[in-house]
N, C-alpha and C positions, 0 to 999 in steps of 0.2 A: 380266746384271750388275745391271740395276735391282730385277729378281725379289729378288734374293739379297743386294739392298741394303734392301729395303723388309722382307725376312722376318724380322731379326734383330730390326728398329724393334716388329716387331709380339709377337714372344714375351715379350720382356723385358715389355710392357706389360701381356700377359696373368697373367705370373709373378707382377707385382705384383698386379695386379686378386686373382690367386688368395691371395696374402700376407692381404691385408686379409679375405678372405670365410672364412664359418667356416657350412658346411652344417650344417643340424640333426640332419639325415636324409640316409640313401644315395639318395635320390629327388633331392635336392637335387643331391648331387656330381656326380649320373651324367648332369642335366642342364648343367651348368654345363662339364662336362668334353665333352660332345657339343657345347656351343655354341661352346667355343674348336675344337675339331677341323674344323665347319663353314666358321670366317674361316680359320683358316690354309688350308683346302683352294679358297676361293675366292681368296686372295691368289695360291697359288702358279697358279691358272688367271689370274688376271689378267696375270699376268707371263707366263705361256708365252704366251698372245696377243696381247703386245706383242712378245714376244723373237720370234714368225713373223709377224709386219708388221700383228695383227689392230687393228682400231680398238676402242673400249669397247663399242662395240654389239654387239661380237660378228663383224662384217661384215671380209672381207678389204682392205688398202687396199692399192693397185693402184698407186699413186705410188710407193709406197715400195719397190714388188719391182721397177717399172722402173727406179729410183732404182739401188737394188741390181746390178741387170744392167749397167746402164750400165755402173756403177764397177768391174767384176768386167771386162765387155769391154777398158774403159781400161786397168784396171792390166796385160791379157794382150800381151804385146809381139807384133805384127804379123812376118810375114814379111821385109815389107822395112824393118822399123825394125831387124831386128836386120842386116840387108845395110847398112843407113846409118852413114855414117864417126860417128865418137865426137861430135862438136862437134852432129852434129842428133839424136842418142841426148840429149845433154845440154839440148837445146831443149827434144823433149817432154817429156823426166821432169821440165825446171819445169814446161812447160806442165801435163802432168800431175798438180804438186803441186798447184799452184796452184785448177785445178780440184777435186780432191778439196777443199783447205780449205776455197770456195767450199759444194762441197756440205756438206760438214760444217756450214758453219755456217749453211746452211738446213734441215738436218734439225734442228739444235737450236730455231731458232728454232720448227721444224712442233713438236716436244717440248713445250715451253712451255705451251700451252695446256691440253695433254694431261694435265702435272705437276702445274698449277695443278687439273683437275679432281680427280685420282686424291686429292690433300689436301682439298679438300673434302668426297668419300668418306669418306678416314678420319678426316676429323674429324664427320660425319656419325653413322661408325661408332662411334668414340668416346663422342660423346656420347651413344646407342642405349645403348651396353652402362654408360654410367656411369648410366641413369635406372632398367636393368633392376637394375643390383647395389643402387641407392636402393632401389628394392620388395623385393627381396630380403632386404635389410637391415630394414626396415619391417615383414615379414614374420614373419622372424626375433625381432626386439625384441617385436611381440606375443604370438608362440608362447613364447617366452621367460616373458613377466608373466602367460601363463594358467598355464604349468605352476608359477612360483614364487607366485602365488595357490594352485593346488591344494596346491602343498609345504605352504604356512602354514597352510589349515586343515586338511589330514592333521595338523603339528605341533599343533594348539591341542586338535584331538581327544584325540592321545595325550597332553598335558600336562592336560585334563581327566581321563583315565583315570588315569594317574598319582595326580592329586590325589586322586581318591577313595581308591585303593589307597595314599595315606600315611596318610589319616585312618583308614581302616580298622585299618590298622600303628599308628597313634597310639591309637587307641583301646585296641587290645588290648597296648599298652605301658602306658598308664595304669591297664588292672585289672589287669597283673602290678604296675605298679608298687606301688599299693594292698595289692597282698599283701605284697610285700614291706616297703611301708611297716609294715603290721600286725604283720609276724612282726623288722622291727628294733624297732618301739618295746616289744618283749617281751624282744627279747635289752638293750637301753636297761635297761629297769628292773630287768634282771640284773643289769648290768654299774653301774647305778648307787650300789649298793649295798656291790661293790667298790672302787668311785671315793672313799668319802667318808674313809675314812682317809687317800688320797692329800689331800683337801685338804687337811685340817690340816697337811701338809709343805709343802704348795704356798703356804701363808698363811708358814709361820716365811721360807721362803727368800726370796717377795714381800716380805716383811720386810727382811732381810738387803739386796736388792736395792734397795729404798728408800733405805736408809740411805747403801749406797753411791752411789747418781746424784744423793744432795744434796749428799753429799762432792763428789763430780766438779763439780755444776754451782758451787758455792760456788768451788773451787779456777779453775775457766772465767772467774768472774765477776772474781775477783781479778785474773787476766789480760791480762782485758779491760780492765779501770781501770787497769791499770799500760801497756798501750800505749797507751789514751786519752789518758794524762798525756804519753808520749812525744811524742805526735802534737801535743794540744796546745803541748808546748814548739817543737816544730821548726817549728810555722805559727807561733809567735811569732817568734822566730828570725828566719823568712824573711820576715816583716810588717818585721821593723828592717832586714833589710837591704834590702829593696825599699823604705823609707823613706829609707833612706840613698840609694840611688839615685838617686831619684827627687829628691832632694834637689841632689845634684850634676847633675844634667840638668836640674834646673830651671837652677841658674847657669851653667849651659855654655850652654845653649839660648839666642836669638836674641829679640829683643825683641818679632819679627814671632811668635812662639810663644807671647808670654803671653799672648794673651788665649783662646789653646785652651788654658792649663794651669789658667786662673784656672776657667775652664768647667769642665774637669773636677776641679777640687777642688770647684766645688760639688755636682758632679751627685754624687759621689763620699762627699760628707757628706749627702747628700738619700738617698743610695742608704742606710748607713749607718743614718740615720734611722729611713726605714721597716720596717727590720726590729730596731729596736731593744725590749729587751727591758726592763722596768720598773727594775732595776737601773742600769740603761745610759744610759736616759732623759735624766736630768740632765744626764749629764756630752758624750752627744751634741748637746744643745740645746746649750750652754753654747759647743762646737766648731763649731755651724751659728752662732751669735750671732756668733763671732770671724771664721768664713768669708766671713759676709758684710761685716762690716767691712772686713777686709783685700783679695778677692778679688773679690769683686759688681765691684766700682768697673773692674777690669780686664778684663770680659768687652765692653766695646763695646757692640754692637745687642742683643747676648743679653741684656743687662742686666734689662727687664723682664719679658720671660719668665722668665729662673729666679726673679726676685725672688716674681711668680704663683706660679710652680709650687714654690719655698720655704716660700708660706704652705699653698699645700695640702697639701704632704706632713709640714706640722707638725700639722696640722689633723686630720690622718687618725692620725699617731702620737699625738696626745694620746687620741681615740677608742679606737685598738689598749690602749696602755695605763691607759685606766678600763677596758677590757673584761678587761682580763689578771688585773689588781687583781681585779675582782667574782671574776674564775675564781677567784682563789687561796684571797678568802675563804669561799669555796664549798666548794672541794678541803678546807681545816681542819676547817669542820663536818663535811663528811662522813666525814673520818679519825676525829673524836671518835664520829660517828654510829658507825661500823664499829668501833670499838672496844668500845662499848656493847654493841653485838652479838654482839660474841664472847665478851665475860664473860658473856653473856646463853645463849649456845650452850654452853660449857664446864659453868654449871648444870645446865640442860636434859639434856644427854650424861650428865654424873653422876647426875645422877637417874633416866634410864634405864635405867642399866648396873644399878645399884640393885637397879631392879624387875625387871631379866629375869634378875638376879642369884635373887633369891625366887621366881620362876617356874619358872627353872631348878630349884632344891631340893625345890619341892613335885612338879614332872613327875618326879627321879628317885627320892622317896620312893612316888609312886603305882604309875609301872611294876616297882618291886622289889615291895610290895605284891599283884601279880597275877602278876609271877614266882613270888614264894612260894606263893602259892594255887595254880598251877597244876604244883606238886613231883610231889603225888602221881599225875600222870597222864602221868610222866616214865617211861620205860621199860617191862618188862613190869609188870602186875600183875594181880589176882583181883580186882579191883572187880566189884562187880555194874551193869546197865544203867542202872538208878535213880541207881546212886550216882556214877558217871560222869556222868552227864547232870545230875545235882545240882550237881559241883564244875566243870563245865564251863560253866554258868549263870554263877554264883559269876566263874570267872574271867572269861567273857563281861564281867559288870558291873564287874569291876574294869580289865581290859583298858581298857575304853571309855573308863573313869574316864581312866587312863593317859593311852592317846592324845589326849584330851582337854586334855589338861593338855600335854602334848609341842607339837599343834597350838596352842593356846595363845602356846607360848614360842616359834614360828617366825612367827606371826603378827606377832607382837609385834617380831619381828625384824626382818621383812620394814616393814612399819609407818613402824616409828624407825629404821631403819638412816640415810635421810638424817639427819635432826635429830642425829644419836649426830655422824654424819661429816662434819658442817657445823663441829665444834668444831675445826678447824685445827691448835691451838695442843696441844691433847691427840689429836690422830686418833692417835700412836705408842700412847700408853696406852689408849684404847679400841677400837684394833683388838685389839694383845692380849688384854683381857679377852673380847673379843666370838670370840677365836680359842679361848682356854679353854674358855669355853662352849658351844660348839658342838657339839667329842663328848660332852661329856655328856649335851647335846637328843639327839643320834644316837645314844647307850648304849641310853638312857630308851625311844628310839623301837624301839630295835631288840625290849628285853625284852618293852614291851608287844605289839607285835607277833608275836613266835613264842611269847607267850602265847596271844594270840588264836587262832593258827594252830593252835595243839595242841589248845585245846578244841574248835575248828571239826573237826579229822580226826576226832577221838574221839566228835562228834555224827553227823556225815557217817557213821561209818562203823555208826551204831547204826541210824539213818536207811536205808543200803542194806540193813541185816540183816531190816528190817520192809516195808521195801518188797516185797523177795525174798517174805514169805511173805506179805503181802497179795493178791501178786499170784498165788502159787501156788493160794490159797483162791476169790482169783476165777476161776479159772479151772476150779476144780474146780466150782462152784458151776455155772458155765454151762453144764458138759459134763454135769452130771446134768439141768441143767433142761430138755436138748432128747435125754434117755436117757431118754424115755416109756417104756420096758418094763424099765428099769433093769438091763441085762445088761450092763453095761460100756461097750455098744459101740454107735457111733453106723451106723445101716444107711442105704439111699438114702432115702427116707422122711425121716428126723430129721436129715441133712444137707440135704435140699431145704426143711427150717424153718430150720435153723441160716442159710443162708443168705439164709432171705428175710426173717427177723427179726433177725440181725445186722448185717448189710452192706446191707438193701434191695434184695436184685438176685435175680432169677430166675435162678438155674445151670440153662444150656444143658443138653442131653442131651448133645450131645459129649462137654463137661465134665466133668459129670458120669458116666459112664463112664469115662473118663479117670482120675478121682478114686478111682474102687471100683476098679479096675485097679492104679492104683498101691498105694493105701493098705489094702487088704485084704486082708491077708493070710492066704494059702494056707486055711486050714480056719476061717478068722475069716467073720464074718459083716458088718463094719462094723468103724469105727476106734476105734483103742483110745487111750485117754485119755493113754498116751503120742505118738502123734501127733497129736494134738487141734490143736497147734500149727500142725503142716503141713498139716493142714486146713484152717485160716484162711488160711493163704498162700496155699494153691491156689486157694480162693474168691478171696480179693481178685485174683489173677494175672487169672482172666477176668473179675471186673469188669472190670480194666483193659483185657483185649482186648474185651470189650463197647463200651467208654465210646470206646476209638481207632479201632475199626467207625463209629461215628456221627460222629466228628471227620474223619474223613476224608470221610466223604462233605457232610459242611457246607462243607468244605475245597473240594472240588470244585463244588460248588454256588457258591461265593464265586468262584470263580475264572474262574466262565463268565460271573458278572455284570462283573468286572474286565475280559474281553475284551470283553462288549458294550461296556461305556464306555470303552474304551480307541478303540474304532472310532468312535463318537458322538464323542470328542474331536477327532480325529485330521481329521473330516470339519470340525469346526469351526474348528481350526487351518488347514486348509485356505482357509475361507474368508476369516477376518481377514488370512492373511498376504498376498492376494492385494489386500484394502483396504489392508494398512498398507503393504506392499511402493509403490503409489500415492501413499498421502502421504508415504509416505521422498523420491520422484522429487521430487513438486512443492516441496518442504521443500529440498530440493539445488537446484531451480530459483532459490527464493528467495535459497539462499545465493549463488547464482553472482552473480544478478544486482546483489546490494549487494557484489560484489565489485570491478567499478570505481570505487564512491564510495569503498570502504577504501583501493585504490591513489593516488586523486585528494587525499584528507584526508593519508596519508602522504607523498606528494609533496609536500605545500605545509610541511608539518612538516619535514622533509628540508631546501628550499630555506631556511625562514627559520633553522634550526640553521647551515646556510653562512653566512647573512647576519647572525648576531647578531651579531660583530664590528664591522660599516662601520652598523648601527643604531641608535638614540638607544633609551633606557628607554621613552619612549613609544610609539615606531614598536615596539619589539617588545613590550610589552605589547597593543596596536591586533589586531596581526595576530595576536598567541597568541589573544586571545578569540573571532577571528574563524576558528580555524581552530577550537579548542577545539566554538565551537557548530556548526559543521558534522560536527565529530567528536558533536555530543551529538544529532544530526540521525541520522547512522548508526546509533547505539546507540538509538534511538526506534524505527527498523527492525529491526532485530536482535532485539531484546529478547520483541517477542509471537514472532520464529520458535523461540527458545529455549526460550520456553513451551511451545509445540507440540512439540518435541523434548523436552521431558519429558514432557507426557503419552502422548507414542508410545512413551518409554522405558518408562515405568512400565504400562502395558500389556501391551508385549511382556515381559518379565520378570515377568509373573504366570502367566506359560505359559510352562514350561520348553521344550516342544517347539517352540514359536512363538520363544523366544531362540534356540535352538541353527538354527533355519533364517534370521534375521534377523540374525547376529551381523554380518554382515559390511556390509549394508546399515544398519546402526542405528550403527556402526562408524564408519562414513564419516563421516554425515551430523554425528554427537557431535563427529567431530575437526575437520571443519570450522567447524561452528559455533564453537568452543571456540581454533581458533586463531584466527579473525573474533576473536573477544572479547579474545584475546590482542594482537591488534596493536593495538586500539582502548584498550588500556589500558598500552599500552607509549606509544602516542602521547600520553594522557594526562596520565604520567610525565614524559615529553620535556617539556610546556609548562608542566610545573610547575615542573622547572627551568628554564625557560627566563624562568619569571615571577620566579622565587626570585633568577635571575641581573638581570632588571632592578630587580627592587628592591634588589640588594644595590650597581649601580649609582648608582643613585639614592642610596643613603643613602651612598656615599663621595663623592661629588660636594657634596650638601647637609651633611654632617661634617665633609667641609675647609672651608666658608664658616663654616661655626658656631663651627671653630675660628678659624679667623681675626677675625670678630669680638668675639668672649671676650678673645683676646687683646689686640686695641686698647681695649677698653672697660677690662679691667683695669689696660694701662697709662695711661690716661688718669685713672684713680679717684686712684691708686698716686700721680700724679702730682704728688697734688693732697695727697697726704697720707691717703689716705681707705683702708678695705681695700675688698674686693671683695665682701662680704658687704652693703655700703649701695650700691652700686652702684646699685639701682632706687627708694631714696632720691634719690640727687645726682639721677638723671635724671628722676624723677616728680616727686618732692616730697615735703616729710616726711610729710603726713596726705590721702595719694591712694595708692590700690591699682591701678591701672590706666596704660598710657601710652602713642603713638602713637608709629607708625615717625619721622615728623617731628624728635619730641623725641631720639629716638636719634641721627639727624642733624646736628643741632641742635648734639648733646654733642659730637660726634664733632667736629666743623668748628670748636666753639670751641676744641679740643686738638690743632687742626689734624692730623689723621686724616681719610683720604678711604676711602668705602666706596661702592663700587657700591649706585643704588636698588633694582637687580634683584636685588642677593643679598639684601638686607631683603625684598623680596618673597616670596622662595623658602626663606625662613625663617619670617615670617608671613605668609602668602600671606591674598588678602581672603577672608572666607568671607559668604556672602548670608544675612541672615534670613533664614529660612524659618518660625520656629514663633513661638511669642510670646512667649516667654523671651528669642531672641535682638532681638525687636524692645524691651523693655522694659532689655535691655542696654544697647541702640544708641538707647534714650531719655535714658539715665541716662549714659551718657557725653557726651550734646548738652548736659545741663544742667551738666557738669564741665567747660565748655568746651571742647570736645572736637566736632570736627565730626565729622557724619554719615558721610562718606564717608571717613575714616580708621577704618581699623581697631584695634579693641582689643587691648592686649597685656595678661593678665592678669600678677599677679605670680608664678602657681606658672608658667606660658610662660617669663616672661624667665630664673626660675632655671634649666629645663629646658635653656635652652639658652647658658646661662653656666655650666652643669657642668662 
């Protein structure tokens, strides 16, 4: 029972063990699968040597078989217990029990021990096969990243071959392209030709088209000013009635609410104010003049704040509108300017249209002139060559005239078309003229041109007439000059001159046989002056197999040199890669080892980013510079090994064979270095904001005190009757530029205002002479009555900070 309790414990656990494992190889399965067959075959031998009384050692235990007998003796009922009356039948069998429980619960107690070992075993066993399935797995994971390293560079090879084979594909797409380019901008200059009567349709209908989208935009524009007007009536509308409202809630509303309504009518006309516009101006001052009369009085504490903040936003409107004014009288001139211009352009346009007007007339008096000249050589006729070639001259020179004159009047077009289209007010009228004019330059252009064209066929073709027999003559000229016996016919003899006096080439005897074979015919003796022609082929055909006899063996010769240097490379790639492969390791040394300082600089970066919250401006400014230079400590290291990885880089990629055996080492070493440089400049980032975050600290901490004292100083000035612009007046004096924290004090205390010394300090904080300007300050403020030991406030300071 224990066997067959303990065998179920043990498969389930293997099932799993097998769940999780994943063999690479049948070597793998077929051991793994023998190693669970071996524990199951030892488990179930454990248990059969328990279940026949054996002990773990193997050795039989001799307690337990007498143990056994006993109880096997006891339970068999004797002779005379079953002769014994019922009542002592009933004795033993307690007795009996009793004893069996006894034993029973000493065999469990013997068990115990035994239990306790056999879990030790299997946790023993356990952990044995959980360290083997670790290696296993360990194994595994490496076999794994060798074969997905092999996968990537099989991949980078075939994505190298690839790459060539598009450029190869790109290339021979660009010279089809090319052709193609070449053979459309031929059919282009066809088809252009075509096109130009379409434009003149395409100009009236662009026309038409104009006309109509001014219509539209005109009828849009009226539109829009009519909802404009709508718009504006209904925010008037709802300005009266939200006046009215507001009107009646003012008198409903509670006494304890005036002094928030008093406040916001002033902010309300402040607000008003500053976006008021020079029209507006007056009659908004005149509503702030009354506001504050009526309303200031009911604000309470607020009272001198908006009274400040009244003056300045009156201050700043009076500014907006002398700057609105200056715009406006600006915007006038230059409407007068722009109008100038354009009578100036409408001129201009017309007197254009003028000239290309007279340009036009003289280009289509010239090409009807060379039309007409070139009549007679319209269709058939009996001219003679002379006379052809005379009136072809003729229209040559008048042609040229023509287009002359045609280029001219497109010149001219191209030129002034801005200037002509700059005139606005007339573009309807000058495009039309300019639309007129146009086929007529393209009439003019066409005439003189299929004048040109007609003289040119009719030269050309007197031209091939004379070529044809020029070349008949030379040829006859040559075949007499190498017919030394003058019998017609060139024999081997006067063909082995012909050829070393024409062509420069000794004709082979092959060849030559060859040649009297084909070209001599049957009863002839040599070639006859009708083949003279394929004579000259034939020679040049073996030049040409002469001249690719010697090319190919150069060819060969070149190619034995290529592999010896090919081997001489190959040996010397060899050795470099065997030196660089060295410094790639010690180069990766390097980087390893500045890789704790990267993690140690990042960690301190990390904690004080937690910590900027519960830190003062100071405290994280202190420790931003203090990590910053330990980060600039790193990048001092870094920085020569970067070096040296470039010049390893730029070595190995001067030798393609030395890259493509390095790629993977030179690989590594680049991304590591380059992510190093990535975190050190990520942490950089980090303390810059973190510096940008204490200083912007700092400046709302020191901006709320500067507002707070602005404010007391102005109501103190205000107080007194004064504005806020003599402020450093009341407090210095009338004929002194300068004044101490003291005096600001001073003022404060007799207006009974109380202000912390420390926020004066942290406003003008002392600064030490150090140069001799600031000692010669701090001389000249001693003879102003002014001790040494207070600090100077200049007058642009105190406006700075009463802005």
């Amino acid at each position: 029972e224990k066997a067959s309790d303990r065998a179920p414990d043990r498969r389930p656990e293997r099932a799993q063990d097998r769940v999780g494992e994943r063999p690479t190889d049948r070597g793998d399965s077929s051991r793994a699968r023998r190693k669970g067959e071996d524990e199951r075959s030892r488990e179930h031998k454990d248990a059969s040597m328990k279940r026949d009384g054996h002990c773990s050692d193997g050795k039989r235990d001799d307690t337990a078989d007498m143990r056994r007998d006993r109880s096997r003796d006891e339970r068999r009922p004797s002779r005379d217990d079953r002769k014994s009356p019922p009542i002592a039948r009933d004795d033993r069998r307690r007795d009996d029990d009793r004893r069996r429980r006894d034993d029973d619960g000493d065999r469990r107690r013997e068990e115990e021990p035994r239990e306790e070992r056999r879990r030790s075993r299997s946790h023993e066993d356990r952990r044995r096969r959980e360290e083997e399935r670790r290696r296993d797995d360990e194994e595994d994971t490496r076999r794994r990243a060798e074969e997905r390293q092999k996968r990537e560079e099989e991949k980078r090879r075939k994505e190298e071959e690839r790459r060539r084979h598009e450029e190869e594909l790109q290339r021979r797409r660009n010279e089809k392209r090319r052709r193609e380019e070449a053979e459309r901008i031929k059919m282009e200059e066809a088809r252009r030709r075509d096109k130009d009567s379409e434009r003149a349709d395409a100009a009236e209908r662009r026309k038409k088209e104009e006309a109509e989208k001014k219509e539209e935009v005109e009828q849009k524009r009226k539109e829009d000013a009519q909802k404009q007007e709508e718009l504006n009536k209904k925010k008037q509308e709802d300005e009266k009635k939200r006046t009215e409202e507001e009107a009646k809630r003012r008198e409903e509303d509670a006494k304890v609410l005036r002094q928030q309504q008093a406040t916001l009518s002033v902010l309300r006309v402040l607000q008003k104010l500053s976006n008021a516009k020079p029209e507006s101006f007056d009659s908004l001052n005149t509503e702030l003049e009354g506001v504050l009369k009526t309303e200031l009085p009911e604000t309470g504490a607020q009272q001198e704040i908006l009274r400040a903040e009244a003056d300045r936003v009156l201050e700043y409107s009076k500014q907006y509108i002398d700057q609105v004014r200056d715009q406006q009288k600006k915007l006038e001139e230059m409407k007068a300017q722009q109008q100038q211009k354009t009578q100036d352009a409408e001129k201009n346009a017309k007197a254009l249209i003028e000239e290309l007007t007279q340009l036009v007339t003289h280009a289509k008096s010239a090409a009807e002139a060379a039309h007409d000249t070139a009549a007679p050589l319209a269709g058939d006729h009996n001219l003679e060559s002379n006379e052809v070639l005379r009136i072809s001259l003729n229209v040559e020179q008048a042609g040229k005239t023509a287009m002359k004159a045609c280029s001219a009047c497109a010149d001219f077009l191209v030129q002034n078309r801005q200037p002509i289209e700059a005139a606005d007010t007339i573009r309807v009228e000058t495009a039309s003229a300019i639309a007129s004019l146009q086929p007529k330059i393209q009439n003019a252009t066409r005439q003189a041109t299929e004048a040109l064209q007609r003289a040119k066929e009719h030269k050309d073709k007197i031209a091939r007439q004379i070529a044809l027999r020029r070349s008949c003559e030379k040829k006859a000229a040559i075949f007499k000059l190498y017919d030394k016996d003058g019998d017609g016919l060139l024999n081997r003899e006067e063909v082995i001159a012909c050829s070393k006096i024409e062509f420069g080439f000794e004709l082979p005897q092959e060849n030559l046989d060859r040649i009297c074979r084909q070209l001599f015919q049957h009863v002839r003796k040599g070639v006859a002056f009708s083949d003279f022609q394929l004579l000259r082929t034939a020679i040049g055909i073996a030049r040409d197999e002469a001249r690719c006899k010697v090319k190919r063996a150069e060819r060969l010769e070149r190619e034995a040199k290529d592999r010896e240097q090919a081997l001489k490379r190959q040996s010397v790639v060899s050795e470099k890669k065997g030196v660089l492969s060295e410094t790639c390791a010690s180069l990766m040394k390097e980087l390893t080892a500045l890789e704790p300082e990267i993690q140690n600089v990042e960690g301190e970066a990390a904690a004080l980013s937690k910590q900027v919250e519960q830190l003062k401006a100071d405290g994280i400014k202190a420790l931003a510079s203090k990590i910053e230079a330990a980060q600039e400590g790193v990048r001092t290291k870094l920085v020569p090994v970067q070096d040296r990885i470039a010049k390893v880089s730029k070595e190995i990629t001067s030798m393609p064979e030395l890259l493509e055996a390095m790629r993977v080492e030179l690989a590594s070493v680049r991304s590591k270095a380059d992510a190093q440089n990535l975190r050190l400049n990520k942490i950089l980032t980090g303390l810059s904001c973190l510096h940008s975050s204490a200083c912007q600290q700092e400046f709302q901490a020191n901006e709320s005190k500067r507002m707070e004292l602005a404010a007391k100083l102005r109501m103190c000035v205000e107080a007194k009757g004064g504005k806020a612009d003599d402020l450093f007046k009341t407090i210095a004096g009338e004929n002194s530029d300068e004044m101490t924290k003291e005096e600001i004090l001073d003022f404060l205390e007799s207006h009974k205002c109380d202000i912390h010394l420390e926020k004066l300090d942290v406003l003008f904080p002392n600064k030490p002479a150090n140069d001799e300007g600031e000692a010669r300050e701090k001389d000249r403020a001693t003879s102003s009555k002014k001790t040494s030991s207070a600090p100077i406030i200049t007058k642009e300071q105190f406006a700075l900070m009463t802005r």
